[in-house]
C-alpha positions, 0 to 999 in steps of 0.5 A: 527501528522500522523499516517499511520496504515496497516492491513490485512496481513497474510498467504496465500496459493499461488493463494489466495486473501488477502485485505490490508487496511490502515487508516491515521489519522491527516490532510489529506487535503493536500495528494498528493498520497497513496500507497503501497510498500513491502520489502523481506528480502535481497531486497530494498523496492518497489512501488507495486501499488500508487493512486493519489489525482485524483484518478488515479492508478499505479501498478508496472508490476509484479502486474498488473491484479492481485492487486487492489488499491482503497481509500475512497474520503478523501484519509485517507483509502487505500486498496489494494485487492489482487488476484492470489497471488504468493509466490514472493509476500511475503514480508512486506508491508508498507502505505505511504501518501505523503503530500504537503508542500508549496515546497516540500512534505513529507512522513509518513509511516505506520509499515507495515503488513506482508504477507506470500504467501505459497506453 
């Protein structure tokens, strides 16, 4: 019953700013963490930037400085600010919130929104 929907992609020229954002729907109490990930065409899916339940952020190192990860107390909308963006950001990028289960969790993603960093 949850649903995770991106938006805010788009192109960009390169050293241009675009702000993703990301509303879950359904039960959100028992979140875990939200994040951001991408994929390139040709290359595994990566974790770009991960919020916990506590509020505490994480950004892979080639993002770090220019990304902002941010949500709302509820943990049902996620944002990523992005800054200084290069062209090797481009890739399509993916919400995912992990839930708590009684022993395990569980993950719904998003359908991703693309962004395309131009020269």
């Amino acid at each position: 019953q949850v649903r995770v929907v991106e938006s805010g992609g788009g192109l960009v020229q390169a050293g241009g700013s675009l702000r993703l954002s990301c509303v879950v729907s359904g039960s959100t109490s028992t979140i875990a963490a939200i994040g951001w990930y991408r994929q390139a065409p040709g290359k595994e899916r990566e974790l770009v930037a991960l919020i916990s339940r506590g509020g505490t952020p994480n950004y892979v190192d080639s993002v770090k400085g220019r990304f902002t990860i941010s949500r709302n107390n509820a943990l049902n909308t996620l944002f990523l600010q992005m800054n200084s963006l290069k062209v090797q950001d481009t890739a399509l990028y993916y919400c995912k919130a992990t839930k708590w289960g009684l022993d395990r969790t569980y993950d719904y993603w998003g359908q991703g929104t693309q962004v395309t960093v131009s020269s």
